[in-house]
MIDOSE-1310 file (N, C-alpha, C; in nm, 2 decimals, decimal comma, always signed):
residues 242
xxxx	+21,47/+22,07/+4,38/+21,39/+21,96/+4,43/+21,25/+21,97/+4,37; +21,15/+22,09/+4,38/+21,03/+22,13/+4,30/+21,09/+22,05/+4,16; +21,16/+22,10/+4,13/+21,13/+22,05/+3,98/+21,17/+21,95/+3,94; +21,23/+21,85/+4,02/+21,26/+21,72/+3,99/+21,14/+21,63/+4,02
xxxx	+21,05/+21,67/+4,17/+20,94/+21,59/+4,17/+20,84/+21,63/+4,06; +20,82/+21,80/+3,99/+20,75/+21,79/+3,88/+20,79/+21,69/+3,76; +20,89/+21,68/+3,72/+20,96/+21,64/+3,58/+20,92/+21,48/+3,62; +20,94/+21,42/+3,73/+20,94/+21,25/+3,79/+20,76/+21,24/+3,79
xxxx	+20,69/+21,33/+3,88/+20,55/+21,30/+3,85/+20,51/+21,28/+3,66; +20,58/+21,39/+3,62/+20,55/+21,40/+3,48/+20,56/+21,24/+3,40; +20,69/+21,22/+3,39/+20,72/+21,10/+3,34/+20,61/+21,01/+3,36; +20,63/+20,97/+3,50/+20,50/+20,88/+3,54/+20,35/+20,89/+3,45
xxxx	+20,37/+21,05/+3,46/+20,20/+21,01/+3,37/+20,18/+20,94/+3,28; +20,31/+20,98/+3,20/+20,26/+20,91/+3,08/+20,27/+20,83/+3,06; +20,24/+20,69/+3,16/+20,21/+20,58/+3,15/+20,06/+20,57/+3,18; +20,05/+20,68/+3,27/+19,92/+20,60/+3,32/+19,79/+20,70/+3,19
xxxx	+19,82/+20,81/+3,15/+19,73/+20,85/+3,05/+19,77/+20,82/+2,88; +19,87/+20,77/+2,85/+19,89/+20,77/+2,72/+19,81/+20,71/+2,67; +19,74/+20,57/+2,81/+19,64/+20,49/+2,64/+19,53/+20,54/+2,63; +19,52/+20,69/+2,71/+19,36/+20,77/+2,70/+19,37/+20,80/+2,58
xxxx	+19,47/+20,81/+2,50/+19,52/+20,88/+2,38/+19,51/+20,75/+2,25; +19,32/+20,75/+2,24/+19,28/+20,63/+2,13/+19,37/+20,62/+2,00; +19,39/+20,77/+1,97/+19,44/+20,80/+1,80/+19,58/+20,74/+1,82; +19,58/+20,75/+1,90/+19,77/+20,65/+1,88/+19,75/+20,50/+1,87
xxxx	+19,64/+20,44/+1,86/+19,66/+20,31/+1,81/+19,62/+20,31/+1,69; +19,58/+20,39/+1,57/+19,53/+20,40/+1,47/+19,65/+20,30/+1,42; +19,66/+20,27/+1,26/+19,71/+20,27/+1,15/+19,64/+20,28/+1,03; +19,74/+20,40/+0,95/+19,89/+20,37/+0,99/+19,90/+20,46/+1,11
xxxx	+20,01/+20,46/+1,15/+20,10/+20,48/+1,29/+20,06/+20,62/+1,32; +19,99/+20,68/+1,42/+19,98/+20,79/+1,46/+20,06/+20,89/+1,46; +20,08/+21,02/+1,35/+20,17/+21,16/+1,39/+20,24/+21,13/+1,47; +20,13/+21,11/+1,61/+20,21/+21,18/+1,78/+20,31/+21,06/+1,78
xxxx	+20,29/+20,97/+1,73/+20,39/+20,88/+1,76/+20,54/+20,86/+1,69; +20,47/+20,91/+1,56/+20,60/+20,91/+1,49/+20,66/+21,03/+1,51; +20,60/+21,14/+1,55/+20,70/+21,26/+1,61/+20,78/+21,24/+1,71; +20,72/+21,19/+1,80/+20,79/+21,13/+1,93/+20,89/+21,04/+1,94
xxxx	+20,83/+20,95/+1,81/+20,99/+20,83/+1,77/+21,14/+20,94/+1,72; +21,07/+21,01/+1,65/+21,15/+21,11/+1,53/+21,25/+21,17/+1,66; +21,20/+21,26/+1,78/+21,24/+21,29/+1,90/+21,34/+21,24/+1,97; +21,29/+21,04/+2,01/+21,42/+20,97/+2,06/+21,51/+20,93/+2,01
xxxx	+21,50/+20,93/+1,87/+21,62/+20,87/+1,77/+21,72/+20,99/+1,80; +21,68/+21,10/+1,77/+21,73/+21,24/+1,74/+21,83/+21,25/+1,87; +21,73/+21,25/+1,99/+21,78/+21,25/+2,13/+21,91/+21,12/+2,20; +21,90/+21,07/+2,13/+21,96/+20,90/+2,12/+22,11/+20,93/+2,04
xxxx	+22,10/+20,98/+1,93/+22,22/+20,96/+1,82/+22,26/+21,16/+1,86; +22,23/+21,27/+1,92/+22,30/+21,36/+1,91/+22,35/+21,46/+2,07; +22,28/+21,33/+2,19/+22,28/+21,30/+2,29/+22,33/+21,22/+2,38; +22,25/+21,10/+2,31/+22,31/+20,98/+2,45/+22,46/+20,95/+2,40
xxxx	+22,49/+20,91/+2,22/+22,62/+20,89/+2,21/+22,73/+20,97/+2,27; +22,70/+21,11/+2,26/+22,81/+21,14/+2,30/+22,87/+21,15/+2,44; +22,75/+21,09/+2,52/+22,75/+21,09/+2,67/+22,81/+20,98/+2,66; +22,75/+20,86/+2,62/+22,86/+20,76/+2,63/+23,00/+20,84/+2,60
xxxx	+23,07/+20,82/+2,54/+23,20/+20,92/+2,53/+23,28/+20,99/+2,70; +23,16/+21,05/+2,73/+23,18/+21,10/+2,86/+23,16/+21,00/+2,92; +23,09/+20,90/+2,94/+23,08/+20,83/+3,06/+23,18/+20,73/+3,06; +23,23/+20,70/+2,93/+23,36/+20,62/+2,90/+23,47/+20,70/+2,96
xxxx	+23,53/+20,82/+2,94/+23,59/+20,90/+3,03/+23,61/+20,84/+3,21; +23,46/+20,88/+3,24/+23,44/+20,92/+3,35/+23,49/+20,76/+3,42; +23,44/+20,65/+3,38/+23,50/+20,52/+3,44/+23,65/+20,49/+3,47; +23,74/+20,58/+3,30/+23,81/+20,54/+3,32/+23,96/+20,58/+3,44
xxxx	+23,87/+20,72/+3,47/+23,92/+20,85/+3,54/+23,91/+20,76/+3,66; +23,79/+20,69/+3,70/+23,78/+20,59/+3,83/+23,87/+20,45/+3,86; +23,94/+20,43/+3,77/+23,97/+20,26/+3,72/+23,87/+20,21/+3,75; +23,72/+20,23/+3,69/+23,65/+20,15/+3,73/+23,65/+20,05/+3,60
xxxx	+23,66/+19,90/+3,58/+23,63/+19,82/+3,46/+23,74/+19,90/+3,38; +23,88/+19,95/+3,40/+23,96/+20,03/+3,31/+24,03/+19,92/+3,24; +24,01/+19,78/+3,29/+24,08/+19,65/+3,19/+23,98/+19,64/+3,10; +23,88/+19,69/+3,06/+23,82/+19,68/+2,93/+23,87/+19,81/+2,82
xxxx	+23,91/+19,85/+2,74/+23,93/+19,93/+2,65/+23,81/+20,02/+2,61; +23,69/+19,94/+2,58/+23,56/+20,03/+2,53/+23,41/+20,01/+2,64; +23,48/+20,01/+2,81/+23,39/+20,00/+2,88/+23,20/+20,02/+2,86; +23,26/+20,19/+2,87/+23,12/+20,20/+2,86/+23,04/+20,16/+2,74
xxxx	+23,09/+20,13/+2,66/+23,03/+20,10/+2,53/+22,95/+19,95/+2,55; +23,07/+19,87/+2,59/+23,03/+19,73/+2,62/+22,94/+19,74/+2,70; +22,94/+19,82/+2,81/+22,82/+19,79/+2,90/+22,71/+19,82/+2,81; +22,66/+19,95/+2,72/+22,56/+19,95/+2,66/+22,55/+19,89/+2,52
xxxx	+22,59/+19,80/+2,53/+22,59/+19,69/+2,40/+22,51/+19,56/+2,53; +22,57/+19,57/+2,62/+22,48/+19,44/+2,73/+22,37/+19,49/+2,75; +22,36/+19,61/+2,78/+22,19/+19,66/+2,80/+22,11/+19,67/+2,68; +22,18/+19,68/+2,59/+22,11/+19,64/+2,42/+22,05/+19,53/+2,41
xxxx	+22,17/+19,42/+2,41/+22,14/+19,26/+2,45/+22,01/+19,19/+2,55; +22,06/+19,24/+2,69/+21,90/+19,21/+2,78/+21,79/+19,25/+2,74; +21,77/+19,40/+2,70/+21,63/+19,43/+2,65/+21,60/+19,39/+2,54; +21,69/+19,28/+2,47/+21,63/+19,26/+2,31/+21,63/+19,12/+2,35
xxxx	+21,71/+19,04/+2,44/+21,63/+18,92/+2,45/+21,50/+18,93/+2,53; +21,49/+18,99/+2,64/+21,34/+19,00/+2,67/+21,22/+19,04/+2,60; +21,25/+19,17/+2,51/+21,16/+19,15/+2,41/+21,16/+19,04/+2,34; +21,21/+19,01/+2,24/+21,21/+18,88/+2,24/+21,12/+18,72/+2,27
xxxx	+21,18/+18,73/+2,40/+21,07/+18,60/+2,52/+20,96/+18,70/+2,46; +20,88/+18,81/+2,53/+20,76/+18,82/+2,53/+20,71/+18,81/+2,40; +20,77/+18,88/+2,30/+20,76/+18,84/+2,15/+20,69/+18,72/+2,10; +20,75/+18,64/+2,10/+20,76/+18,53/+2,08/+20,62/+18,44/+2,13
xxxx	+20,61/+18,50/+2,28/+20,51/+18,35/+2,35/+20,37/+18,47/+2,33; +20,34/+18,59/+2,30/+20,24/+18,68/+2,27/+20,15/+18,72/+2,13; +20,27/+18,65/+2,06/+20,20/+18,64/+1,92/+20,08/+18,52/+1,88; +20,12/+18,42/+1,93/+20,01/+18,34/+1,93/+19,82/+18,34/+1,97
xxxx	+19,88/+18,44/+2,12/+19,78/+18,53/+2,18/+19,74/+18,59/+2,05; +19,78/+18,71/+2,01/+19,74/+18,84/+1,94/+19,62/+18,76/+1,78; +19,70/+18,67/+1,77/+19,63/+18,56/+1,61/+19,55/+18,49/+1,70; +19,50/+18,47/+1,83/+19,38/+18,40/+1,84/+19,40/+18,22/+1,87
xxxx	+19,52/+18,24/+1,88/+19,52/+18,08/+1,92/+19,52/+18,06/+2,06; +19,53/+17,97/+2,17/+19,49/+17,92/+2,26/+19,61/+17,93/+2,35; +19,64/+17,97/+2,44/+19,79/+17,98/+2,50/+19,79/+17,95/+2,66; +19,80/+17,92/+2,75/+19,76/+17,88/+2,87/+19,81/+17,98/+2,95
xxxx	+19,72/+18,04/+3,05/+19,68/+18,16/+3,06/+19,81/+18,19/+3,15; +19,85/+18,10/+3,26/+19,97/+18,12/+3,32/+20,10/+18,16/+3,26; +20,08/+18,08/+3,12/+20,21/+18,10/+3,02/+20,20/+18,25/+3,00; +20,08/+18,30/+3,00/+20,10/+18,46/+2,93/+20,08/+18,57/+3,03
xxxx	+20,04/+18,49/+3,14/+20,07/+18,59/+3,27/+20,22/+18,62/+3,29; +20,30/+18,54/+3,27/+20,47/+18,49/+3,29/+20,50/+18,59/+3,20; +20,48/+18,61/+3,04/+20,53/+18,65/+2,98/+20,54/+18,81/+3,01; +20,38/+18,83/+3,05/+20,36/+18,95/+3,05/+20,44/+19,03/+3,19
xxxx	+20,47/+18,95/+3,32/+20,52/+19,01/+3,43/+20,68/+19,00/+3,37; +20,72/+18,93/+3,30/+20,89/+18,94/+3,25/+20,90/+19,07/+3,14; +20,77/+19,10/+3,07/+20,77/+19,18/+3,00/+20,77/+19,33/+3,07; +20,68/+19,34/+3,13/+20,67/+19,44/+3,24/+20,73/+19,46/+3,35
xxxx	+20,83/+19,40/+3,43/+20,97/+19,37/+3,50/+21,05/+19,44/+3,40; +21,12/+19,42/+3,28/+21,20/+19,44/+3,23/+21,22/+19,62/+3,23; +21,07/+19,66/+3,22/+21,03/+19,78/+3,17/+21,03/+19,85/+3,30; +20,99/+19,80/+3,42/+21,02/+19,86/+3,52/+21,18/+19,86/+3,54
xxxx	+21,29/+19,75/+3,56/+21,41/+19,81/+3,55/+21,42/+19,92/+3,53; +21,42/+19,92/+3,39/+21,43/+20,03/+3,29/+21,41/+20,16/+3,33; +21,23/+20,18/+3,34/+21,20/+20,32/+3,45/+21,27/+20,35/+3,52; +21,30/+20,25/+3,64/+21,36/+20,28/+3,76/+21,48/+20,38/+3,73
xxxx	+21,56/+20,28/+3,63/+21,71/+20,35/+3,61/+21,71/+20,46/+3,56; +21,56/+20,50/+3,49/+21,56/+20,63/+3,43/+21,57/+20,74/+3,51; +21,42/+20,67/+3,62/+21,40/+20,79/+3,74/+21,52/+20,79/+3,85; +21,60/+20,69/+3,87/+21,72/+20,70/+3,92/+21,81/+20,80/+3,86
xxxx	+21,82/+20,77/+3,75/+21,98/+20,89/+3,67/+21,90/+21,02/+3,69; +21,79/+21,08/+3,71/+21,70/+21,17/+3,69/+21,74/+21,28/+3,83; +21,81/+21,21/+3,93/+21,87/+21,26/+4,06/+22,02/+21,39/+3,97; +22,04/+21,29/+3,90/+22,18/+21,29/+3,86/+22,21/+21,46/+3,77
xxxx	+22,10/+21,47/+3,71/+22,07/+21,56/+3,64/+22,03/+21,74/+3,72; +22,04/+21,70/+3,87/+21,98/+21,79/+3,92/+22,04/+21,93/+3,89; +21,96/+22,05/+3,86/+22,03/+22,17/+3,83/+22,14/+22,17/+3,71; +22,12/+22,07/+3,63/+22,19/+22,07/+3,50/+22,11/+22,16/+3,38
xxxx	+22,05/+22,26/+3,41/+22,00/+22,32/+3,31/+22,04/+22,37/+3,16; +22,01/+22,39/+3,06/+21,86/+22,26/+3,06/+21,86/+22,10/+2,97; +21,98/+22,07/+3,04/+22,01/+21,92/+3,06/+21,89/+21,83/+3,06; +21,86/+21,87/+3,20/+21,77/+21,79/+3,28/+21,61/+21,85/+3,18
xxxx	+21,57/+21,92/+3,15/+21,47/+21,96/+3,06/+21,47/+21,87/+2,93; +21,57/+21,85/+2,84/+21,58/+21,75/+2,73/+21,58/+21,65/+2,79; +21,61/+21,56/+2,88/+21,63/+21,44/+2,97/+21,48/+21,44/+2,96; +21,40/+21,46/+3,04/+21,26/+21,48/+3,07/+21,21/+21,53/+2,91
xxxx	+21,22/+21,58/+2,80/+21,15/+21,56/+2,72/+21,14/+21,45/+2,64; +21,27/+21,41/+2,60/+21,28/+21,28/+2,53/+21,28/+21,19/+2,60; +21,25/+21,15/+2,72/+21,25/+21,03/+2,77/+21,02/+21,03/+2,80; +20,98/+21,14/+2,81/+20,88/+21,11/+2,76/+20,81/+21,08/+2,66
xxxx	+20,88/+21,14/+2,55/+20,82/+21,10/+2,40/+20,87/+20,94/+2,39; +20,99/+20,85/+2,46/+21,03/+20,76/+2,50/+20,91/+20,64/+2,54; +20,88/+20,69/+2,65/+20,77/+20,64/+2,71/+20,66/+20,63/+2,65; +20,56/+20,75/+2,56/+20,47/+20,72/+2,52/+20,49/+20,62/+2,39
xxxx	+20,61/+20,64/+2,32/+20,65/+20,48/+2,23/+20,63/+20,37/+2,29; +20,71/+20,35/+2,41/+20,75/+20,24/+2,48/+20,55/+20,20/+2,52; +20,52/+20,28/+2,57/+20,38/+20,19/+2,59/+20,28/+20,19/+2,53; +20,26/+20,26/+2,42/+20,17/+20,17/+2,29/+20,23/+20,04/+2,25
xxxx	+20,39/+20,01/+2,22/+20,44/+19,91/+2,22/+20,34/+19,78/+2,31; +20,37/+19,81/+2,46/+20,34/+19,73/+2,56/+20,14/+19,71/+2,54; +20,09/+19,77/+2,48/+19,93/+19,81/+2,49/+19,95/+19,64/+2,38; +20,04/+19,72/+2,26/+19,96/+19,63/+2,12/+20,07/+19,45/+2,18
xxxx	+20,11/+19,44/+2,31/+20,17/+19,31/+2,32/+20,05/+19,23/+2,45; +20,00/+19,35/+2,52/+19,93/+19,27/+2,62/+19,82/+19,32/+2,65; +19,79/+19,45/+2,58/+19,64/+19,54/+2,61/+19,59/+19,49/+2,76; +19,50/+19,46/+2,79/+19,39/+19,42/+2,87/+19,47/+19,40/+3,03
xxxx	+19,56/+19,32/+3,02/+19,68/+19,32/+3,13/+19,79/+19,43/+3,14; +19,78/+19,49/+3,06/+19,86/+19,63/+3,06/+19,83/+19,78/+3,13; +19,69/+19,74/+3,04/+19,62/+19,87/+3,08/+19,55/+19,83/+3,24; +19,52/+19,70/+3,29/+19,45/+19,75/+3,41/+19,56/+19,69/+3,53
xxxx	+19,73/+19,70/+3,52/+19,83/+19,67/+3,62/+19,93/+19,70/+3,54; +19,95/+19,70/+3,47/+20,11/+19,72/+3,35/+20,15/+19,87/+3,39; +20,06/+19,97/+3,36/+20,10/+20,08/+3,35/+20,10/+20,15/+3,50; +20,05/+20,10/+3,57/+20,04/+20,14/+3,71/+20,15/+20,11/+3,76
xxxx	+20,27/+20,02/+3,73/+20,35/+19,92/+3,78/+20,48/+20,01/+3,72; +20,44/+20,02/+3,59/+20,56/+20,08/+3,53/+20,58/+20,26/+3,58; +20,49/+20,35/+3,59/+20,44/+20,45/+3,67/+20,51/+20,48/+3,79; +20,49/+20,38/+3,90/+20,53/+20,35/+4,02/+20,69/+20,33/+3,98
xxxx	+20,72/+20,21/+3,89/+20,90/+20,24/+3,91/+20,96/+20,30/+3,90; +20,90/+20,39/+3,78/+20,97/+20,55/+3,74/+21,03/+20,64/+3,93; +20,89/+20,62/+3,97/+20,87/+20,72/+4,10/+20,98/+20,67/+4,22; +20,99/+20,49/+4,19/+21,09/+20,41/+4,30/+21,22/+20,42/+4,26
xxxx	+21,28/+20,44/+4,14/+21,42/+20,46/+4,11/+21,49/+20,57/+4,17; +21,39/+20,70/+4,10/+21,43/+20,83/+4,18/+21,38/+20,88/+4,35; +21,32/+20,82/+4,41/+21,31/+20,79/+4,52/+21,49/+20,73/+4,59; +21,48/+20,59/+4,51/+21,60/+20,50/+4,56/+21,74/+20,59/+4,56
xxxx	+21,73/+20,67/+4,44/+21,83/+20,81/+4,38/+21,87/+20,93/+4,46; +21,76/+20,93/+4,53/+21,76/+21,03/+4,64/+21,83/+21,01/+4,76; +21,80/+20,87/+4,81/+21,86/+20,86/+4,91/+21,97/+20,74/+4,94; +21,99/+20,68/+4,80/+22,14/+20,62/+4,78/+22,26/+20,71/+4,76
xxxx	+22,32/+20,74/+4,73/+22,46/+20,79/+4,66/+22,55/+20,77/+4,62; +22,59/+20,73/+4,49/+22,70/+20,64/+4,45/+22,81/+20,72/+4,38; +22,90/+20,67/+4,35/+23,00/+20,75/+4,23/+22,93/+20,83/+4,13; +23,06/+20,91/+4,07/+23,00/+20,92/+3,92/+23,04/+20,83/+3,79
xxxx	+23,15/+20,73/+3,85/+23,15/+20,64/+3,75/+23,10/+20,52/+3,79; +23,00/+20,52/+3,85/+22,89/+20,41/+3,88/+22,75/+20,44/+3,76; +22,77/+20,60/+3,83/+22,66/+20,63/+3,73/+22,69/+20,66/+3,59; +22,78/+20,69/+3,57/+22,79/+20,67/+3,44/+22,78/+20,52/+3,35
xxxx	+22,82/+20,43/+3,43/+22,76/+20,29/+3,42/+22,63/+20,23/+3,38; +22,54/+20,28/+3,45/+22,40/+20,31/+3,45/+22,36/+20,34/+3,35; +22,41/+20,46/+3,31/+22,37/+20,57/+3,22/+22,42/+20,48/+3,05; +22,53/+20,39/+3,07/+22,56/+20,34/+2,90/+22,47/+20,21/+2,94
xxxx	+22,42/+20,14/+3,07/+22,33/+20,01/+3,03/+22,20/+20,10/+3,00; +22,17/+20,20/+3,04/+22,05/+20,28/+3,00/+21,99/+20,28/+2,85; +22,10/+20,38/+2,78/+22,19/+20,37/+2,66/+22,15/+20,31/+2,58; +22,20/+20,16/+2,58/+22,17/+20,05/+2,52/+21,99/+20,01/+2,49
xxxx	+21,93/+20,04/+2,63/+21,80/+20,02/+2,60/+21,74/+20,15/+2,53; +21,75/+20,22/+2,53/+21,75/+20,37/+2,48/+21,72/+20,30/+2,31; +21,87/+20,26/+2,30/+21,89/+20,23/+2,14/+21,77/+20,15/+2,07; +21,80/+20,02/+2,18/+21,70/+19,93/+2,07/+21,55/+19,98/+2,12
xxxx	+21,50/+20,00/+2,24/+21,32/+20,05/+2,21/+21,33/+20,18/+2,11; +21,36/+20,25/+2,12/+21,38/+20,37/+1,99/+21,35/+20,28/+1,88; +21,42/+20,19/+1,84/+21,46/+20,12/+1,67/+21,38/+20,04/+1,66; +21,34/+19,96/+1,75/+21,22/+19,82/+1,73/+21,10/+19,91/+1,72
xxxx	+21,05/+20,03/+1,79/+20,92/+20,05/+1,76/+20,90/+20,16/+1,64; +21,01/+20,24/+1,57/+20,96/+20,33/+1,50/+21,03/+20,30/+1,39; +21,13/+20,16/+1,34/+21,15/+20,10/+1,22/+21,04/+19,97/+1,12; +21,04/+19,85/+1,22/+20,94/+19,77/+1,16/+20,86/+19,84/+1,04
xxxx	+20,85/+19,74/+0,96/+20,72/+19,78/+0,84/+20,59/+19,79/+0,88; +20,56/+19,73/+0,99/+20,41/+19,68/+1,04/+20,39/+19,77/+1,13; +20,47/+19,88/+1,18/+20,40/+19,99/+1,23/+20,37/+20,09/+1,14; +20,39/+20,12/+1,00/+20,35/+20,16/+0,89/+20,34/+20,34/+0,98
xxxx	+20,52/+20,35/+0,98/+20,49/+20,50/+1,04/+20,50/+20,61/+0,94; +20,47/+20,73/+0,96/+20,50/+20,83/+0,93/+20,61/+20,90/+0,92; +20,66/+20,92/+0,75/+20,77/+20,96/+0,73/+20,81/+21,15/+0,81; +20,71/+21,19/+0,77/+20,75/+21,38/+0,73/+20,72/+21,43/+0,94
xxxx	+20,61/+21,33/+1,00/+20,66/+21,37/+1,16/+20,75/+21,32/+1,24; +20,79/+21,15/+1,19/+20,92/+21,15/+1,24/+21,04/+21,23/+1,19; +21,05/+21,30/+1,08/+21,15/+21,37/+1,05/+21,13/+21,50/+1,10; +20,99/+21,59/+1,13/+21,00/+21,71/+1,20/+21,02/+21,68/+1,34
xxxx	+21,03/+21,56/+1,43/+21,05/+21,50/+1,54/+21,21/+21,53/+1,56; +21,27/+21,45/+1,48/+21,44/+21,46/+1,40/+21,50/+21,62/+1,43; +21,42/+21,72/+1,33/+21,47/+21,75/+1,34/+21,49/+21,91/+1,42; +21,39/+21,88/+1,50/+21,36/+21,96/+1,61/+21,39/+21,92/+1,74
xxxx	+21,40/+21,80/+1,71/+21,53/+21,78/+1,87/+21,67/+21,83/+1,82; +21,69/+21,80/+1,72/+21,85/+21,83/+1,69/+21,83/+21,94/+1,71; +21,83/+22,06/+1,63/+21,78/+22,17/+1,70/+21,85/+22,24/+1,78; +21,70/+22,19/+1,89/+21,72/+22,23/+2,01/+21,81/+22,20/+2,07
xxxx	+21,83/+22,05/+2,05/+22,04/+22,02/+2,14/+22,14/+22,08/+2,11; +22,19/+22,10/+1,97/+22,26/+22,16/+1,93/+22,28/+22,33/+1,98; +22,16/+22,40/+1,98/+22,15/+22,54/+1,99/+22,11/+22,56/+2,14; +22,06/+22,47/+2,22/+22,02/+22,55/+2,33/+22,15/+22,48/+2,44
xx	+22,17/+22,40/+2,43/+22,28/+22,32/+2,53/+22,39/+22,41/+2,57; +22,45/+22,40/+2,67/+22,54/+22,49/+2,67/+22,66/+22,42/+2,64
C-alpha cells in the first residue's frame, strides 16, 4: 500500500513539475526527452506487446468479447484510434493559435478542455491499472518508470499545444486524475479480463503518444539518447523481470 501511494504521488508529479524543467523545451529536442521517448518505445514494443498477448488470453479464458478473434488487439487499435482523433481536433484548431492568427477564445478553451479530458482519461486508466500491479515485483517498478518518462513526453507535448492554459489548470487536472483513477482502483473491483481490457485500450494510447512525440521531424530529436533510452530499458526488462 506504502508503495503504491509513493509510485501514484510520483507519477502525479510529473505533471505538475516537469515544466520547471526549462531545458526540455529547447531545440533541438532536449537529451531528457529523447531518453525518455527512447525508454517508452522500448517499454511499449518489449513490454506492453507482449501483455497484450496475455491480456488476449486472459479475455478469452473469460468469454469475455471471445466472438472477436483478435480481441485485445482490436480493443487497442480503438484506443489508438480515439487518442489520435483527439489529438487530432486539438491539432488542428491550435495551430492557428501557435502562428498568431486570431481564433475565438471559446473555440480554444473547447479545444483545450477536449485536449486535456482526453489525457485525463488516459491518467486515470493508468492510475487505475496501477492497483492491478500491486506486489508484482518489480513489474510494478517498470510500470512506474516508463509511464513516467511517458508523462514527461506527454506534457511538453501538451505545454508546446496550449502553454499558458496548461501550465496554470492543465497540469493540475491531469495530476489529480492520475490520483482519481487509482483511488477509483482501490475501491472498485473488477475482473481480470476487464482489466486486461483496459490494459490493451491503454496500449493503444501508449503506442501512438510514444510515436507522435519522439518521431515527427519538427521535434528535431536526438538520435544517440533515445537509443541509450532503448537500450536500457530493454535491458533491464529482459534481465531483471522474472
Amino acid at each position: 500500500m506504502g508503495q503504491q501511494i509513493a509510485f501514484i504521488i510520483g507519477l502525479a508529479a510529473v505533471h505538475v513539475y516537469a515544466s520547471k524543467l526549462r531545458k526540455l523545451s529547447a531545440v533541438p529536442r532536449s537529451a531528457w526527452l529523447s531518453l525518455a521517448g527512447g525508454i517508452s518505445v522500448a517499454y511499449v514494443f518489449i513490454h506492453v506487446f507482449p501483455a497484450l498477448s496475455k491480456a488476449h488470453e486472459t479475455i478469452n479464458a473469460h468469454g469475455l468479447l471471445a466472438v472477436l478473434e483478435h480481441n485485445a488487439y482490436i480493443v487497442a487499435l480503438i484506443g489508438l484510434a480515439v487518442f489520435y482523433g483527439l489529438e487530432q481536433v486539438a491539432s488542428h484548431h491550435s495551430e492557428p493559435f501557435r502562428k498568431g492568427a486570431k481564433t475565438h477564445f471559446r473555440k480554444l478553451e473547447g479545444v483545450f478542455w477536449i485536449h486535456v479530458g482526453s489525457f485525463s482519461l488516459y491518467n486515470a486508466l493508468i492510475g487505475y491499472l496501477l492497483v492491478y500491479r500491486d506486489n508484482q515485483f518489480p513489474d510494478v517498478v517498470f510500470f512506474f518508470l516508463a509511464m513516467s518518462a511517458h508523462f514527461l513526453v506527454n506534457d511538453h507535448g501538451l505545454v508546446r499545444h496550449h502553454r499558458d492554459r496548461y501550465l496554470a489548470r492543465g497540469r493540475w487536472v491531469l495530476a489529480s486524475a492520475v490520483i482519481i483513477g487509482w483511488l477509483v482502483g482501490m475501491a472498485v473491483e473488477v475482473t481480470e479480463a476487464f482489466v486486461g481490457l483496459l490494459y490493451a485500450f491503454v496500449a493503444g494510447g501508449v503506442v501512438l503518444n510514444v510515436l507522435k512525440e519522439e518521431l515527427p521531424e519538427d521535434r528535431r530529436s536526438q538520435f544517440w539518447p533515445f537509443a541509450l533510452g532503448v537500450a536500457s530499458c530493454t535491458l533491464l526488462l529482459i534481465f531483471a523481470e522474472p
